[in-house]
Each structure stands twice: as C-alpha cells, then as structure tokens.
PAZA-290703 format. One line per 8 residues: for each residue x, y, z of N, C-alpha, C. Coordinates in nm, 3 decimals. Layout:
BEGIN
X,Y,Z,X,Y,Z,X,Y,Z | ...
***
This chain:
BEGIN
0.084,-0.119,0.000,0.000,0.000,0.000,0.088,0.124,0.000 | 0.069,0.182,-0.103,0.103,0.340,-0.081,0.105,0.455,0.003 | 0.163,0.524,0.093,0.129,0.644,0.153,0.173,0.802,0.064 | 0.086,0.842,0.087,0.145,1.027,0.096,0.229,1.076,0.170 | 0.326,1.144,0.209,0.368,1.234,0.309,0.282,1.240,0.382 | 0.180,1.295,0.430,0.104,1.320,0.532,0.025,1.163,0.606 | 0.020,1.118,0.511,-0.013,0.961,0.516,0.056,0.892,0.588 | 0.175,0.911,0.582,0.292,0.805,0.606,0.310,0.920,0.799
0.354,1.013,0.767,0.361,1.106,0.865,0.272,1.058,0.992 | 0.134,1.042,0.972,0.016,1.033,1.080,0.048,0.867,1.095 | 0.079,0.767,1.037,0.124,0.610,1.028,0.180,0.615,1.074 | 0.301,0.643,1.102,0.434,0.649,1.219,0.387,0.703,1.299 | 0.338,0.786,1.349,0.322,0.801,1.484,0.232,0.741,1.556 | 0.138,0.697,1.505,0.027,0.624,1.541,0.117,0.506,1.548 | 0.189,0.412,1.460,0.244,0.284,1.497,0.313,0.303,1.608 | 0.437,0.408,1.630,0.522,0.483,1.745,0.438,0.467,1.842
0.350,0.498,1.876,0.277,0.560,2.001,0.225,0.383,2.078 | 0.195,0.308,1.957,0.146,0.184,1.976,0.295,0.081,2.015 | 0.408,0.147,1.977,0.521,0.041,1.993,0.576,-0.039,1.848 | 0.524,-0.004,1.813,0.572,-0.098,1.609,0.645,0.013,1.546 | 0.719,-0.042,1.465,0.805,-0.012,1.423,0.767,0.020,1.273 | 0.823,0.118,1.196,0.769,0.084,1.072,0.895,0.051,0.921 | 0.850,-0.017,0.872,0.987,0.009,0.780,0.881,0.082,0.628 | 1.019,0.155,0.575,0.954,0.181,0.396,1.047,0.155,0.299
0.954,0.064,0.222,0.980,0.023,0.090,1.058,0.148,-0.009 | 1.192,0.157,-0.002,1.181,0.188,-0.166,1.307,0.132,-0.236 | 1.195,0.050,-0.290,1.302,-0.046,-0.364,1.313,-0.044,-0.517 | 1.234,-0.025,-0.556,1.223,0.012,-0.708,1.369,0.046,-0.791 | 1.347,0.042,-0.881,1.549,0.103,-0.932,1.505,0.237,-0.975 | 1.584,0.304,-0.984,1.558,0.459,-1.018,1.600,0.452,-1.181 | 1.521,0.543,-1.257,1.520,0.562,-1.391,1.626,0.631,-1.389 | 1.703,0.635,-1.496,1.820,0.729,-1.591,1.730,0.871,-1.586
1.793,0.988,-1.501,1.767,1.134,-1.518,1.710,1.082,-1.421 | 1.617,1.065,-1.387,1.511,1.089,-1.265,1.516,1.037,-1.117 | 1.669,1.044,-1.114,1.705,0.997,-0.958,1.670,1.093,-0.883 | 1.633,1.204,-0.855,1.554,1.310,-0.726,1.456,1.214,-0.687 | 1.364,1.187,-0.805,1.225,1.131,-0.695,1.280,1.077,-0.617 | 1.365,0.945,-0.606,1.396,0.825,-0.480,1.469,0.907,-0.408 | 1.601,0.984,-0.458,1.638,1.081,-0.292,1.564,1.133,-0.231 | 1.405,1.202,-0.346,1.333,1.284,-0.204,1.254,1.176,-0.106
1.225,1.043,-0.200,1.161,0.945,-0.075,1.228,0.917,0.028 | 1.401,0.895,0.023,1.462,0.915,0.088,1.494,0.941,0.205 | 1.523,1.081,0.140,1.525,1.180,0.255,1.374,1.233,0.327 | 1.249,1.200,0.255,1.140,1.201,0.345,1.116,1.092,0.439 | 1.155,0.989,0.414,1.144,0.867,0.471,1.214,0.928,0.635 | 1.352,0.981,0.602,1.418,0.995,0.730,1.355,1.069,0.793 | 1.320,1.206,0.765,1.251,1.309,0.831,1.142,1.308,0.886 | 1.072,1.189,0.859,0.929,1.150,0.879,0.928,1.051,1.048
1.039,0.970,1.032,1.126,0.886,1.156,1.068,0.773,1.091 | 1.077,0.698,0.979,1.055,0.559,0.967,1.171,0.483,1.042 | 1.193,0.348,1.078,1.280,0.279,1.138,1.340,0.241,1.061 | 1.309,0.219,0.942,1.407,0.136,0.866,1.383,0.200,0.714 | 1.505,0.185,0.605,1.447,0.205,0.487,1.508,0.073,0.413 | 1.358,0.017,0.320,1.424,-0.081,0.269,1.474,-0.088,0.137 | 1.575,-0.062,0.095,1.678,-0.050,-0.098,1.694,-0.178,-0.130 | 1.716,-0.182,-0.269,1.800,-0.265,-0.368,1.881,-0.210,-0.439
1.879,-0.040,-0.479,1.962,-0.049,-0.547,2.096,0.028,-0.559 | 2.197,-0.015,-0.572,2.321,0.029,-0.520,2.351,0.171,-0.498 | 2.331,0.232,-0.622,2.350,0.359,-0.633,2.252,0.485,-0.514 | 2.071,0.378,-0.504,2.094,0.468,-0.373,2.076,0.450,-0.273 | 2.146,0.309,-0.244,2.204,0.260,-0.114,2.357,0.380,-0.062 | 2.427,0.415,-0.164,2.500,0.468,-0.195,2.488,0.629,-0.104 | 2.335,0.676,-0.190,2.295,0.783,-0.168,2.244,0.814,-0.027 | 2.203,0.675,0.044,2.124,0.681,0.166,2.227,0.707,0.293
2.381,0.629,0.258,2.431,0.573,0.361,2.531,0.745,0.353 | 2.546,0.799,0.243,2.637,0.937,0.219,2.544,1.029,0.295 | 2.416,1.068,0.316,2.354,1.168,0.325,2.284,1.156,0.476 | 2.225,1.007,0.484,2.187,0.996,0.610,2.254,0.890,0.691 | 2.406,0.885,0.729,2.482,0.816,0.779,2.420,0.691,0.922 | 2.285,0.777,0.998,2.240,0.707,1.076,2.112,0.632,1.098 | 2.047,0.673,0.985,1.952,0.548,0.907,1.967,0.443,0.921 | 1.900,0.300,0.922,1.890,0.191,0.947,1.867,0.151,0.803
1.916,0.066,0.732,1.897,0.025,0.568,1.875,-0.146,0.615 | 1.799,-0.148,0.517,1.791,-0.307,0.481,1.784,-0.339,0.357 | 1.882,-0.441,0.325,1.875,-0.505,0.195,1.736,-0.548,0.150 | 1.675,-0.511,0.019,1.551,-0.606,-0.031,1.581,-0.669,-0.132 | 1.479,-0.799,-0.095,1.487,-0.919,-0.164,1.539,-0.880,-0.288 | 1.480,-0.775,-0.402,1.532,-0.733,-0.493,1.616,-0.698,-0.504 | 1.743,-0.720,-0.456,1.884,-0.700,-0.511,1.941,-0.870,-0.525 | 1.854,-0.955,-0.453,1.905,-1.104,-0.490,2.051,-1.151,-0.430
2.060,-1.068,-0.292,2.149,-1.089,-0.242,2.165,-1.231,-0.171 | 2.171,-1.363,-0.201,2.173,-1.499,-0.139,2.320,-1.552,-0.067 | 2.405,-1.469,-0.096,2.534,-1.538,-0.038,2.623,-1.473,0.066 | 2.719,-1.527,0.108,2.779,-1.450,0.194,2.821,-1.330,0.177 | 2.912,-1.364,0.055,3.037,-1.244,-0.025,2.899,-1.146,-0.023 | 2.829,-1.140,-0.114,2.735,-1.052,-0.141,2.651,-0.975,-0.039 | 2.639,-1.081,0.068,2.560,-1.014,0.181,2.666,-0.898,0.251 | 2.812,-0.942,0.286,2.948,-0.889,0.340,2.959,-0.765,0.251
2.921,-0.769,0.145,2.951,-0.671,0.034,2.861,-0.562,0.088 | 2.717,-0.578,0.090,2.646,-0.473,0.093,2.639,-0.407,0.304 | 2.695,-0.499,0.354,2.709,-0.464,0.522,2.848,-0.375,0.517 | 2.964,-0.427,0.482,3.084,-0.350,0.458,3.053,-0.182,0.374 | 2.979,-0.218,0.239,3.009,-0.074,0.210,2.930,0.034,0.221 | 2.792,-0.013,0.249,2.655,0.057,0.284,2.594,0.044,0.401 | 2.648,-0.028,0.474,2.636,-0.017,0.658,2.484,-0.106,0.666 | 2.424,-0.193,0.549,2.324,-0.294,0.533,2.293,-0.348,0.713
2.184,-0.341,0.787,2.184,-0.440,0.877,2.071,-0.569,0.888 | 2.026,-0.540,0.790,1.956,-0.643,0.756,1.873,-0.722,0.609 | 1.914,-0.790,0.551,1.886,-0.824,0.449,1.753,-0.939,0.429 | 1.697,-0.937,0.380,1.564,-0.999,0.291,1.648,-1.093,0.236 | 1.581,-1.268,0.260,1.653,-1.338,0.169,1.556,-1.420,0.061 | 1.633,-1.423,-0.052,1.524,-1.501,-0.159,1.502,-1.611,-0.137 | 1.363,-1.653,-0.217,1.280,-1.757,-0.176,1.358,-1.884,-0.225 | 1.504,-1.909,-0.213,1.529,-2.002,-0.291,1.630,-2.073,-0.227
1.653,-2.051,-0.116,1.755,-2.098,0.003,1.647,-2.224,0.105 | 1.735,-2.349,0.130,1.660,-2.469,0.223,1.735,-2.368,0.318 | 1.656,-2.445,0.443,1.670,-2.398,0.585,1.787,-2.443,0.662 | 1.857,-2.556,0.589,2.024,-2.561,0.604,2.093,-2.435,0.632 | 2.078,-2.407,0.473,2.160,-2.297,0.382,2.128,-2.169,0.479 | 2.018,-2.156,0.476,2.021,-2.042,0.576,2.097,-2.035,0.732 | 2.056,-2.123,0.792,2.134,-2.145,0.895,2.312,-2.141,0.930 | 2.321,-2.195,0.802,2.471,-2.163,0.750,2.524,-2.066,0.776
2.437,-1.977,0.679,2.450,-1.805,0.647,2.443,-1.730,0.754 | 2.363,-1.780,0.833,2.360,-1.664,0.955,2.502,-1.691,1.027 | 2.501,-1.837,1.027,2.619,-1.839,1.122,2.733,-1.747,1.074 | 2.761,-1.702,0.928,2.889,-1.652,0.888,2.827,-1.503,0.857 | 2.709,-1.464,0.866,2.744,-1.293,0.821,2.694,-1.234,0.933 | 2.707,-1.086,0.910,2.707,-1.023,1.079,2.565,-0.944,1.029 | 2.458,-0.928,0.989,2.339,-0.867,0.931,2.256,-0.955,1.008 | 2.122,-0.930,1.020,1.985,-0.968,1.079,1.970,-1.029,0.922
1.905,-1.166,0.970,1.832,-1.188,0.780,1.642,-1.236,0.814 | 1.599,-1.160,0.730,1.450,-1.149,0.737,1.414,-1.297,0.597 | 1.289,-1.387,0.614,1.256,-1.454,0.537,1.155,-1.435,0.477 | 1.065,-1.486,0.376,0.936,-1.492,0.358,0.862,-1.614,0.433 | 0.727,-1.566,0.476,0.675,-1.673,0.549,0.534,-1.674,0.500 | 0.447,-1.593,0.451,0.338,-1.620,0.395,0.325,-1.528,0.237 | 0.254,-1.571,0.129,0.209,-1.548,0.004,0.258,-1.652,-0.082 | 0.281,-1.554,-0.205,0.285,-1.635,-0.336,0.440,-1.662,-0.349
0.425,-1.785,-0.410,0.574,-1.847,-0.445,0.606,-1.776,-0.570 | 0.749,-1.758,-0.599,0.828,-1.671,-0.680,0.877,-1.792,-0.752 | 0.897,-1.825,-0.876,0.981,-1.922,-0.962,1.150,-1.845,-0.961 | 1.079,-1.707,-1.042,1.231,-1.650,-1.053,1.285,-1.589,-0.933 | 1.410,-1.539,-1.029,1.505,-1.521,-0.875,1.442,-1.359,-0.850 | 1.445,-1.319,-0.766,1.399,-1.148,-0.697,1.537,-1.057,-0.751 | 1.460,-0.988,-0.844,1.500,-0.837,-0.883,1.536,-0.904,-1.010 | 1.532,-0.979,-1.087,1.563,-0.994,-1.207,1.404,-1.087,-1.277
1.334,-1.033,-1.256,1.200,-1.100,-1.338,1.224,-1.025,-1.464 | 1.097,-1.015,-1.571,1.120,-0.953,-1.691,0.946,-1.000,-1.734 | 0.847,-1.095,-1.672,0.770,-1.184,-1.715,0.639,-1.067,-1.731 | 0.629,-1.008,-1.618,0.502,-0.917,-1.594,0.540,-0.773,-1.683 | 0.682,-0.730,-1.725,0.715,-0.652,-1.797,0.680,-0.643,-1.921 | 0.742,-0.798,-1.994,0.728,-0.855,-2.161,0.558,-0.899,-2.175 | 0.461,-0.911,-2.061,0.323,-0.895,-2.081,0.233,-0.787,-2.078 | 0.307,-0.654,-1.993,0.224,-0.552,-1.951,0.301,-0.431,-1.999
0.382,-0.432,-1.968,0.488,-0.313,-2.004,0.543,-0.259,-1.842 | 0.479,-0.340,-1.754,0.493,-0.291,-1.600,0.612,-0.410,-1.550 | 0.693,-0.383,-1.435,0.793,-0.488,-1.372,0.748,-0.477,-1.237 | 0.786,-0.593,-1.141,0.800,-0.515,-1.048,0.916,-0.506,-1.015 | 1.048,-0.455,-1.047,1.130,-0.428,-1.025,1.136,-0.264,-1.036 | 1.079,-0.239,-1.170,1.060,-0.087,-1.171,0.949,-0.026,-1.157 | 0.849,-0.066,-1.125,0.691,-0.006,-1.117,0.641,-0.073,-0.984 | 0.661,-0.179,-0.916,0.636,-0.221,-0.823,0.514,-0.304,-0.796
0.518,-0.369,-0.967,0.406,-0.435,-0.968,0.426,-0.552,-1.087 | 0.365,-0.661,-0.993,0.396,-0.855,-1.068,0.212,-0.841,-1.118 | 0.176,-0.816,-1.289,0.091,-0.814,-1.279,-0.018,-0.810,-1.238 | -0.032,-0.656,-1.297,-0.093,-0.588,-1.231,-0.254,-0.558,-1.295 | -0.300,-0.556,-1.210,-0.490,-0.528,-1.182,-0.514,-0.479,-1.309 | -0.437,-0.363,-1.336,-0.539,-0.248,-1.456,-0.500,-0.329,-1.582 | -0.434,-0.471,-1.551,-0.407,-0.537,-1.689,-0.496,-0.661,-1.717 | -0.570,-0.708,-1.569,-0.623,-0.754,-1.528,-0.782,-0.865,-1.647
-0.794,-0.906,-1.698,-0.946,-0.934,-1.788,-0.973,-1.079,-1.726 | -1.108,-1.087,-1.739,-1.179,-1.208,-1.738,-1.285,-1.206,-1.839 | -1.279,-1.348,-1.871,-1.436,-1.368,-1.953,-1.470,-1.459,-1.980 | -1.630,-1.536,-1.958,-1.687,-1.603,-1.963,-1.730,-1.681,-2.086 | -1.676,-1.750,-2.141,-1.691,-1.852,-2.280,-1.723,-1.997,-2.249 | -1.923,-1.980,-2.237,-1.972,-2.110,-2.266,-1.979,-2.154,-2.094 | -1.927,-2.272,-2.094,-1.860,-2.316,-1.914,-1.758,-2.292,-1.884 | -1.675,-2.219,-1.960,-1.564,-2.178,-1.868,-1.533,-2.027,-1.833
-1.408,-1.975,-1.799,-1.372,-1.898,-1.761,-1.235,-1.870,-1.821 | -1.227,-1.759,-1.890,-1.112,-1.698,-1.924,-1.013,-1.570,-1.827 | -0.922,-1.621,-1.802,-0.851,-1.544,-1.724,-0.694,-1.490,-1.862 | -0.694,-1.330,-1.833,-0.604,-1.266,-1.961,-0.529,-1.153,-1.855 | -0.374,-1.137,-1.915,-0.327,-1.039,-1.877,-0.299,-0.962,-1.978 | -0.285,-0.885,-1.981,-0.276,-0.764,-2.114,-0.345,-0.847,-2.260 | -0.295,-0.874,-2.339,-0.345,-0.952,-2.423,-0.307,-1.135,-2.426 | -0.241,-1.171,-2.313,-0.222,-1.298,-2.315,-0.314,-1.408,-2.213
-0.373,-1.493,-2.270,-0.457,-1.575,-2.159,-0.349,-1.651,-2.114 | -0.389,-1.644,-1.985,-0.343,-1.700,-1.858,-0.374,-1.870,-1.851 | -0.516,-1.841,-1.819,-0.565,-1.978,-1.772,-0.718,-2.007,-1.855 | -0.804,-2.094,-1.859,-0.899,-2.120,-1.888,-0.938,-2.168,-1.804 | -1.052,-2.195,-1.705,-1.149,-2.311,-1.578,-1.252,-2.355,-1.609 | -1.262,-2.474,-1.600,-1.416,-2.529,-1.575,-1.479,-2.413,-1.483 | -1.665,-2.472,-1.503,-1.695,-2.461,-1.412,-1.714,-2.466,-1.276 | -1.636,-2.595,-1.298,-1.600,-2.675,-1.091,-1.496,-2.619,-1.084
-1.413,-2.512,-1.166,-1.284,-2.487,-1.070,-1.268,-2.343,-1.010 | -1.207,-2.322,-0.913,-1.211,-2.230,-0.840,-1.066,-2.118,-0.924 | -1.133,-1.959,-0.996,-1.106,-1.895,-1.085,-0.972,-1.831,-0.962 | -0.831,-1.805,-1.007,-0.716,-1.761,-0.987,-0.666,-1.665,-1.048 | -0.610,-1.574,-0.955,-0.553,-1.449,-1.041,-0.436,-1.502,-1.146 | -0.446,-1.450,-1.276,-0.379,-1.434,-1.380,-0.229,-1.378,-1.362 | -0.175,-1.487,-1.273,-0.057,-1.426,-1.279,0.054,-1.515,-1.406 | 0.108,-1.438,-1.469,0.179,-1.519,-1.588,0.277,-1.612,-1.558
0.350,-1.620,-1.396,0.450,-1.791,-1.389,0.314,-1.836,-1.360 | 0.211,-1.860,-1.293,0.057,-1.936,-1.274,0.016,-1.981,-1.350 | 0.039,-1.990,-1.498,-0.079,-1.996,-1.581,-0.055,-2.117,-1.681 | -0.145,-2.152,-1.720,-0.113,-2.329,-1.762,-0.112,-2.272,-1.896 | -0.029,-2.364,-1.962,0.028,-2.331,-2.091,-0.015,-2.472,-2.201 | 0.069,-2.472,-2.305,0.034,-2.584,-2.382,0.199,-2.604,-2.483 | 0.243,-2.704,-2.390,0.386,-2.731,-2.477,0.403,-2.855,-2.489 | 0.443,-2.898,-2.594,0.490,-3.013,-2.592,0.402,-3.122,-2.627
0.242,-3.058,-2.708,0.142,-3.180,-2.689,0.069,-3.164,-2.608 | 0.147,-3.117,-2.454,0.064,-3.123,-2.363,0.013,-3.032,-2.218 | -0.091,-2.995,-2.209,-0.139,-2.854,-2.129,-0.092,-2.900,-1.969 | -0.101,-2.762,-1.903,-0.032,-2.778,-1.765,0.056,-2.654,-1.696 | 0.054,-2.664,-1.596,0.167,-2.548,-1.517,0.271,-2.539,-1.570 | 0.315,-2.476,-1.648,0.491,-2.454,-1.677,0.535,-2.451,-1.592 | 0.572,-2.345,-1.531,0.634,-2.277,-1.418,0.603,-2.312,-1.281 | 0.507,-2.243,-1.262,0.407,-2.308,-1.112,0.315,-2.312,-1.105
0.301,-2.407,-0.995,0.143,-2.420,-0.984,0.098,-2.344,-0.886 | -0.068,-2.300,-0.871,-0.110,-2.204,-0.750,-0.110,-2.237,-0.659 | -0.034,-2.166,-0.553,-0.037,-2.265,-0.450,0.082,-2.150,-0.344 | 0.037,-2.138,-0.228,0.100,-2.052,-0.125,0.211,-2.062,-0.040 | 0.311,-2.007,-0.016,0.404,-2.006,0.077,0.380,-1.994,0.222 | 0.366,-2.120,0.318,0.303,-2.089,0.452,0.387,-2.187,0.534 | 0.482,-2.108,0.635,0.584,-2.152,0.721,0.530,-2.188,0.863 | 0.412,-2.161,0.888,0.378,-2.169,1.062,0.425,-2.256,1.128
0.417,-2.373,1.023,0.470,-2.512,1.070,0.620,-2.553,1.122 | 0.668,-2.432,1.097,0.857,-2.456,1.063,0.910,-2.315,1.176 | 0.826,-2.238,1.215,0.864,-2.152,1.284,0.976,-2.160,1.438 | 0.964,-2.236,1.507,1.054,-2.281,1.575,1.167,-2.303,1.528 | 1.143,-2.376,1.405,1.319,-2.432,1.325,1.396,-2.287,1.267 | 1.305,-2.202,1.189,1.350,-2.068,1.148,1.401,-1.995,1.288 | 1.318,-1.999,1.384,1.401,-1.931,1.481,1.525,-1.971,1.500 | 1.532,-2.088,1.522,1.676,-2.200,1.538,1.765,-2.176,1.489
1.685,-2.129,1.317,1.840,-2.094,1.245,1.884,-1.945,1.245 | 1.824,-1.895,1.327,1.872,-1.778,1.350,1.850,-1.665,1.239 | 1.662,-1.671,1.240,1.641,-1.592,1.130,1.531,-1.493,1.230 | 1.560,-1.356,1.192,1.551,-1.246,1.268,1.415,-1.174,1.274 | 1.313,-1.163,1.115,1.221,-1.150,1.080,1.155,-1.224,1.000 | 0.987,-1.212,1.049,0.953,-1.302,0.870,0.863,-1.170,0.774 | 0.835,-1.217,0.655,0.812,-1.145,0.557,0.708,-1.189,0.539 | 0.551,-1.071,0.524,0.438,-1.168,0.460,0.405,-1.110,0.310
0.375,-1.128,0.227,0.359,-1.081,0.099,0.235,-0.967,0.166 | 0.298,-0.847,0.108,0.174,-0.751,0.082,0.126,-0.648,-0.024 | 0.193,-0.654,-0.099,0.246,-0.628,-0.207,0.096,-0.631,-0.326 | -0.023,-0.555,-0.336,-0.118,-0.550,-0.408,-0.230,-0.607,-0.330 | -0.196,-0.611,-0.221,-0.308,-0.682,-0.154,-0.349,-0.614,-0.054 | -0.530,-0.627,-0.022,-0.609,-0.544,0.033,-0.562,-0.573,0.192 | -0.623,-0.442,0.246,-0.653,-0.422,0.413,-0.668,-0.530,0.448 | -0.769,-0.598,0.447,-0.840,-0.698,0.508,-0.727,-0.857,0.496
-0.726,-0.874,0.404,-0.620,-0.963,0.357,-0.495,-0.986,0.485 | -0.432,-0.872,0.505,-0.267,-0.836,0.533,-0.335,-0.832,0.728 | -0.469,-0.777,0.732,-0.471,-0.734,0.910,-0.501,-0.913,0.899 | -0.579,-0.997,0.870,-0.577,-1.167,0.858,-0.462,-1.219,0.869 | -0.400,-1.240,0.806,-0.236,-1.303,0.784,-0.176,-1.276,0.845 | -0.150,-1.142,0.919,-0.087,-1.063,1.036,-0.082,-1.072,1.154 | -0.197,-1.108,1.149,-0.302,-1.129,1.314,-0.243,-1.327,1.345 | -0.279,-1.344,1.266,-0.275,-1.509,1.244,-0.094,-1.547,1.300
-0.033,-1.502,1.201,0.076,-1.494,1.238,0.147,-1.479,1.354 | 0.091,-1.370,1.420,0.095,-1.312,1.579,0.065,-1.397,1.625 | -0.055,-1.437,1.646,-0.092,-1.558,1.737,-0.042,-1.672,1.739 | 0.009,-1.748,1.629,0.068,-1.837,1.639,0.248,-1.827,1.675 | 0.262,-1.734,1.676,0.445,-1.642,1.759,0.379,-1.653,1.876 | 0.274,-1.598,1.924,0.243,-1.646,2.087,0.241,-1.743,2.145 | 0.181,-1.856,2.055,0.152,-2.001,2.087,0.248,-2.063,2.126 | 0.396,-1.992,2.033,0.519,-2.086,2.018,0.559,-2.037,2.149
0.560,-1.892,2.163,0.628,-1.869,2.338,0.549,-1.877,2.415 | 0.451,-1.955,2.423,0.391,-2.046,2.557,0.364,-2.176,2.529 | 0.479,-2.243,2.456,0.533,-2.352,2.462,0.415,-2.458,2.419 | 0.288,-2.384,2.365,0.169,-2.478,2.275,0.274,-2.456,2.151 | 0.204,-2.657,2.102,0.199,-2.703,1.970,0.130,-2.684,1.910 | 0.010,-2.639,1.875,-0.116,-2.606,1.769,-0.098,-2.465,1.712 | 0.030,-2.438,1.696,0.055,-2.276,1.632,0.023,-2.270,1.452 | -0.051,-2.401,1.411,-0.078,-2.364,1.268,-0.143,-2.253,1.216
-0.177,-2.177,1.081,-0.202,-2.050,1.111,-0.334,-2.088,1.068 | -0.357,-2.198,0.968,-0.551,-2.201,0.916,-0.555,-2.089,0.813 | -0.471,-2.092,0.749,-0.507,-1.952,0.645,-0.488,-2.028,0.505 | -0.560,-2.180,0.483,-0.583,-2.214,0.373,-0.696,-2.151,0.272 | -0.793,-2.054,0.353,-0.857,-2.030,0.255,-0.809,-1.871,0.158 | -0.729,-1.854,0.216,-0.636,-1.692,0.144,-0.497,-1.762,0.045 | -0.497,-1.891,0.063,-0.358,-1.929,-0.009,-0.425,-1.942,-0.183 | -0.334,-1.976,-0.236,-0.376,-2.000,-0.365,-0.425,-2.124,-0.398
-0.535,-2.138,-0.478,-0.574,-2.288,-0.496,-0.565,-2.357,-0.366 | -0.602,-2.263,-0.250,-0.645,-2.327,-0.152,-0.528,-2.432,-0.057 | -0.412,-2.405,-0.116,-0.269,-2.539,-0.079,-0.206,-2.401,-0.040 | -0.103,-2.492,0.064,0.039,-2.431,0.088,0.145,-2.537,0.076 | 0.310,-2.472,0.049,0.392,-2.561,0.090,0.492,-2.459,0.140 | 0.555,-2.485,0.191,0.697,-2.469,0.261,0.807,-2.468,0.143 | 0.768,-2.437,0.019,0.896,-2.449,-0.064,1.010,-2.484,-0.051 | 1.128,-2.395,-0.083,1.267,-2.458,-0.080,1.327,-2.479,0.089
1.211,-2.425,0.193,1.317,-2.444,0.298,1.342,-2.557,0.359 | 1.269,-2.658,0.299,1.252,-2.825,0.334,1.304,-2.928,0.171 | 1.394,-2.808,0.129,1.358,-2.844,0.003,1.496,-3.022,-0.008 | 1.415,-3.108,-0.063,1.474,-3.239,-0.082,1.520,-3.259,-0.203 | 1.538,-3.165,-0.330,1.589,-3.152,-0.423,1.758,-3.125,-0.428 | 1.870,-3.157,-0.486,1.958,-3.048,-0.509,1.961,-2.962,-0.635
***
C-alpha cells in the first residue's frame, strides 16, 4: 500500500505511540535522469522517523548511507542478495543491517548463512511463491509493459481481464490468456508464472502451480536458524487480507512462546488454490 507524506507522517506516529516499528519500501530502481524522486523518498522517509528504509539499489544505497549516515537500511529481496560475499559486500560498504533473503535458500543454507554474516536476515513466510530469482524478473514486464522491479508491480490489476466462454472462464493479462477453468474450478488471479500453458502436446503449469508459501509449521526451526524476521507478501493486496495473515501470524508467535503445539495459522482459505507448501526451505531436491 502506498502512503502520501502526510499519510505516512500520521502512520508512524500512530504505529510509534502503539510500539511498532515501521519500515519503507523503496526499492524500485531509479530511472536514468530521474534519480531526485527516490532521494526525495529518501530523505522524506528519514525526516518522517521511519525505522528502517528498505533499498535494492546500489546507487541509492549509496545515496542513503552518504547523506543519512544514521539510518537503518535493509537489503531487499530485490537486489538477490543470497550469499555470503554478497551479503558482506552490501554490510561493509553501505552499513546494510539487515537483508531480505530469496525464496530459494533450504533452511540448512540459511542457517549456515547466519552463522557466517554479521546482518539480521529477514525470510518470507506467507504469500505467493516466486519461480524466478527477486529483482531480475522480466515476465510481468514482456506482458504488460509494468515490472516489479521498476513499477512495483507482478501483474498488475489495470491489466487484469476475465471472460466467460460457454462453461468456462477466461482469465487474460494484457493480451495474453493465462488460464482457462471449468466450471468446478475455483477462478485464480492471472498471474503469468501461474498460468497453464500448452507445450509439448501437452497442457499444464509450466512454471508453477497455484499454491501458497506458509511456514507456521517450521517456525521454531527458522528461529533456530537464527532468522531475525519473517516477511508476509503484501504487495497489491487489500486491508483486510494483510490485518488476517498478520493477526494469524501473531498468534501463532504467541503459541510458540507459551510452549503450545497447535501454532498452525488455518489460512488455507487466502492461499492459492487453496494449498500451501513450505517451498525450498525443506527443500529435498539439489
């Protein structure tokens, strides 16, 4: 969700006053010529007292750590920072204290990582699974003309079509169909890795199938490995949605520190196609 200056202004203090912390997104890459806008988010961000600002991209990580030396920065997922060197890279020269890690690390690997870098590392724990790697998509771009790397949006709404042919259901993003459904099937946003294709002879998920990222189950072990925050997708998604998943979340962080086992979160009916998995952090693949 977006704020205004004045928006964001009355949000912090209201979170402040309540004890939460707030962080702001600006992660986006800055266009050729038009680097002011992100310095003035910037530098409004600071003046405003957010806790944290979250970058990807070098130049104004660059800009953040020269101008506002005592800012709190965090790496975002979109810079695709997964390794040590890289994580060391952005703590050494931009004073990084905490980095976002991509969805593509088992819970080994992470554990690893913490043990060797000196940064807080934040995970994802609830939404949509990512195929590609973070900050280098191109998919929602080459369909819409939008990224979210630079617009801040993985197909997006105003590209959005549906339509009804016969018994089924047509789901389209800009001019490309997504998906087709029966009538018995339960209709999914048109997101383009989502969408069943036809190769090879034969129809089906290319990429992925619908289906949600939900850790509740593993939360103890993530603590274990010494992972600092979790991440819930919020990213185009309504009020109602994010205070659910949020809340849920909370409660089951309570459950775990009063030593109950039933900390599952029950938020199968907000996942996609109704499933979750735990992706790569259990992942039995190499």
């Amino acid at each position: 969700m977006n704020f205004s200056r004045a928006e964001l202004r009355d949000a912090v203090k209201h979170a402040h006053k309540h004890g939460v912390h707030v962080y702001l997104a600006c992660n986006t890459y800055p266009q050729a010529g038009a680097e002011e806008i992100w310095h003035k988010a910037v530098d409004d961000a600071v003046a405003i007292g957010v806790d944290a600002i979250i970058l990807a991209d070098i130049g104004l990580l660059r800009y953040a750590r020269d101008h506002h030396p005592d800012a709190r920065l965090h790496l975002s997922v979109q810079a695709s920072a997964s390794n040590e060197e890289a994580i060391r890279f952005y703590h050494q020269e931009f004073g990084v204290r905490r980095v976002v890690l991509p969805r593509v690390l088992s819970l080994d690997e992470i554990r690893t990582l913490n043990q060797r870098i000196q940064v807080e590392t934040e995970v994802f724990a609830f939404g949509g699974m990512c195929v590609m790697a973070e900050g280098r998509c191109s998919l929602s771009s080459y369909a819409t003309g939008e990224s979210p790397n630079m617009n801040g949006v993985c197909s997006p709404a105003a590209h959005v079509h549906y339509e009804e042919r016969g018994d089924t259901t047509v789901s389209r993003l800009g001019n490309f169909t997504i998906n087709i459904y029966d009538s018995d099937e339960k209709v999914g946003y048109p997101t383009l890795c989502k969408g069943r294709f036809r190769a090879m002879d034969k129809s089906g998920y290319l990429f992925e199938e619908p289906t949600s990222l939900d850790v509740t189950a593993m939360l103890p072990e993530l603590a274990d490995a010494g992972v600092s925050a979790l991440k819930i997708e919020g990213r185009q998604r309504g009020k109602a949605y994010i205070s659910q998943v949020v809340g849920a979340f909370r409660t089951s962080l309570d459950k775990i520190a009063e030593g109950r086992r039933d900390a599952r979160s029950k938020l199968s009916t907000l996942s996609e196609g109704q499933s979750d998995t735990t992706g790569a952090y259990r992942r039995s693949w190499q």
